[in-house]
Structure formats: structure tokens, C-alpha cells
C-alpha positions, 0 to 999 in steps of 0.5 A, a space after each residue: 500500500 502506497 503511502 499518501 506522499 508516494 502517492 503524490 509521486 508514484 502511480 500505483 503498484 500495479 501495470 494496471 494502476 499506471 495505464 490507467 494513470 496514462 488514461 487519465 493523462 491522455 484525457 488532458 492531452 498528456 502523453 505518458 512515459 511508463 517506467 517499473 521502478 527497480 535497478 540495479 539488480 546483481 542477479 540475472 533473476 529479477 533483471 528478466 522478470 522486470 524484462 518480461 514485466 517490460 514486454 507485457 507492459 508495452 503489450 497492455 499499452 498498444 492493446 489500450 491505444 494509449 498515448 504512451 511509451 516505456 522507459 527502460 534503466 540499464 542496470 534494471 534489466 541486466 547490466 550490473 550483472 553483465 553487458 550480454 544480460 542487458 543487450 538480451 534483455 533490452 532487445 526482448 523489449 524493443 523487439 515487443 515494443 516493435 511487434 505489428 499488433 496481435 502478432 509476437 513476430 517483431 518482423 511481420 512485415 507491419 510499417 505500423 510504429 510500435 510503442 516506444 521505448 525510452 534507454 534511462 541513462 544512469 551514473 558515468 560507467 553507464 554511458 558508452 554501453 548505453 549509447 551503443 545500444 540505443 545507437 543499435 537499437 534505434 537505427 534497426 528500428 528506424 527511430 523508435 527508441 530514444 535516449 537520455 543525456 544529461 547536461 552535467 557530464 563534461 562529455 555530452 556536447 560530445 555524444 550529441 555530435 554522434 547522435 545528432 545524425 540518428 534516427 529516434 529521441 534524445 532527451 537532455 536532463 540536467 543530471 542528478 547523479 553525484 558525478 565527479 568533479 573531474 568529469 562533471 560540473 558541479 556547480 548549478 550555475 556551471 551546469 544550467 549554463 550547459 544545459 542551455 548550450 546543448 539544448 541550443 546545439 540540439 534544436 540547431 543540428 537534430 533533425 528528429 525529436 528532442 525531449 526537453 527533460 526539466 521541471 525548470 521554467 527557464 529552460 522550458 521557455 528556452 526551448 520554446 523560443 528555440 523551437 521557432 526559430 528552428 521548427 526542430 520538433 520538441 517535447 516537454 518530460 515532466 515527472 508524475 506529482 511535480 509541477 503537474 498544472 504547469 505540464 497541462 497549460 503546456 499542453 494546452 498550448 500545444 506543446 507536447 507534453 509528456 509525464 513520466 509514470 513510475 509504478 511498482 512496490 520499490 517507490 522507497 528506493 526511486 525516494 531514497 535514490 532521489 534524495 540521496 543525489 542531491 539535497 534539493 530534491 527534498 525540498 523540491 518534492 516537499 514544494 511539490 506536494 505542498 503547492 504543485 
């Protein structure tokens, strides 16, 4: 049983619970990002259960028609415990994902887009397998994966050069891992400062969507004025329970808008993850519940 402020931030614990979460999205114009809360699994057990759990949800979602997708971390099906378990694991998703309807062949033939599946991007050590997946994935799917980026690490401008002349989504966050210092910025000035640039780097050179991951009104609005004066497509990811009025004025605005909808019975450890990276998201859940 959910507590009352999981509840502000969690969906359910059940598939069931967060479809219809999506239902109730969808209905203000809201799409959703559907995400089981685990990772960092050091058996090769749970990372396939939560694989398997991953293809009956995307299976519930084309059977709803729902307007939303999943989003898939590294470390929750596989890769803590061996590169070879995640790319088995992730290709089970996205070959489901992939599937015509009422079909278990992800090669049948049909051009109908399928659901589409979101790589989470996790701490440092994650990235270069990460984005070699996605990389794989999304070229063999002719854009139907996306993968997230995050502003802090030092490297990115660089990683958006390569992905820039993919096929598929990439979302920029601004990171909340405790990277070091030597590989990251730290400051929230320095790292605000290189999320603008590579927001603007990206509406510059991508061609496909781009996911602007932020609660912050500032970069919100900067990529809207980005937008018009590249007409690059865009997209606004929010999480469930924080600034939720302010995702659906977008929405009526025209914007496209999407909630990430986490859901499972592991909503202690998505808090406690949360908290631990940075002081701030105490405070900032706290706003959330106290005047969203």
C-alpha cells in the first residue's frame, strides 16, 4: 500500500494502476512515459522478470491505444550483472515494443510504429554501453527508441555530435547523479549554463525529436523560443506529482507534453535514490506536494 506522499509521486503498484494513470493523462492531452521502478539488480533473476514485466507492459499499452511509451534503466534489466544480460534483455523489449499488433513476430512485415521505448541513462560507467545500444537499437528500428543525456557530464556536447545524425529521441536532463568533479560540473550555475548550450546545439543540428527533460521554467521557455526559430520538433518530460498544472497549460498550448509514470512496490528506493543525489530534491518534492 502506497503511502499518501508516494502517492503524490508514484502511480500505483500495479501495470494496471499506471495505464490507467496514462488514461487519465491522455484525457488532458498528456502523453505518458511508463517506467517499473527497480535497478540495479546483481542477479540475472529479477533483471528478466522486470524484462518480461517490460514486454507485457508495452503489450497492455498498444492493446489500450494509449498515448504512451516505456522507459527502460540499464542496470534494471541486466547490466550490473553483465553487458550480454542487458543487450538480451533490452532487445526482448524493443523487439515487443516493435511487434505489428496481435502478432509476437517483431518482423511481420507491419510499417505500423510500435510503442516506444525510452534507454534511462544512469551514473558515468553507464554511458558508452548505453549509447551503443540505443545507437543499435534505434537505427534497426528506424527511430523508435530514444535516449537520455544529461547536461552535467563534461562529455555530452560530445555524444550529441554522434547522435545528432540518428534516427529516434534524445532527451537532455540536467543530471542528478553525484558525478565527479573531474568529469562533471558541479556547480548549478556551471551546469544550467550547459544545459542551455546543448539544448541550443540540439534544436540547431537534430533533425528528429528532442525531449526537453526539466521541471525548470527557464529552460522550458528556452526551448520554446528555440523551437521557432528552428521548427526542430520538441517535447516537454515532466515527472508524475511535480509541477503537474504547469505540464497541462503546456499542453494546452500545444506543446507536447509528456509525464513520466513510475509504478511498482520499490517507490522507497526511486525516494531514497532521489534524495540521496542531491539535497534539493527534498525540498523540491516537499514544494511539490505542498503547492504543485
Amino acid at each position: 500500500m502506497l503511502p499518501p506522499i508516494a502517492s503524490n509521486f508514484v502511480a500505483g503498484e500495479t501495470p494496471a494502476a499506471a495505464l490507467d494513470h496514462v488514461e487519465t493523462l491522455n484525457a488532458r492531452g498528456v502523453a505518458g512515459i511508463v517506467n517499473l521502478l527497480g535497478e540495479h539488480y546483481t542477479e540475472r533473476a529479477p533483471a528478466d522478470a522486470d524484462a518480461e514485466a517490460y514486454v507485457d507492459l508495452v503489450g497492455g499499452i498498444a492493446d489500450r491505444s494509449l498515448d504512451a511509451c516505456v522507459s527502460v534503466k540499464a542496470s534494471q534489466i541486466g547490466l550490473d550483472v553483465g553487458e550480454d544480460v542487458f543487450r538480451e534483455n533490452l532487445a526482448r523489449i524493443v523487439d515487443a515494443a516493435n511487434a505489428p499488433p496481435g502478432s509476437a513476430d517483431a518482423d511481420a512485415g507491419d510499417d505500423t510504429p510500435g510503442v516506444f521505448v525510452w534507454i534511462d541513462m544512469e551514473d558515468h560507467e553507464t554511458t558508452d554501453v548505453t549509447l551503443d545500444e540505443f545507437e543499435r537499437h534505434t537505427t534497426a528500428t528506424d527511430g523508435n527508441v530514444g535516449v537520455c543525456v544529461q547536461a552535467n557530464l563534461k562529455r555530452t556536447p560530445d555524444d550529441l555530435e554522434r547522435l545528432a545524425d540518428l534516427p529516434g529521441k534524445v532527451r537532455l536532463v540536467k543530471g542528478a547523479y553525484d558525478e565527479p568533479a573531474s568529469i562533471a560540473h558541479t556547480k548549478k550555475a556551471r551546469v544550467d549554463e550547459a544545459y542551455r548550450d546543448c539544448l541550443a546545439s540540439m534544436f540547431e543540428a537534430f533533425d528528429d525529436g528532442i525531449a526537453v527533460g526539466s521541471h525548470d521554467p527557464e529552460m522550458v521557455a528556452y526551448a520554446g523560443e528555440l523551437h521557432a526559430e528552428y521548427g526542430t520538433p520538441y517535447e516537454v518530460q515532466m515527472l508524475t506529482g511535480v509541477r503537474e498544472s504547469a505540464q497541462f497549460a503546456l499542453a494546452d498550448d500545444g506543446v507536447t507534453v509528456y509525464q513520466y509514470v513510475p509504478y511498482g512496490d520499490k517507490w522507497f528506493s526511486y525516494f531514497y535514490r532521489r534524495i540521496r543525489e542531491r539535497k534539493s530534491n527534498a525540498l523540491f518534492a516537499l514544494r511539490a506536494v505542498l503547492g504543485r
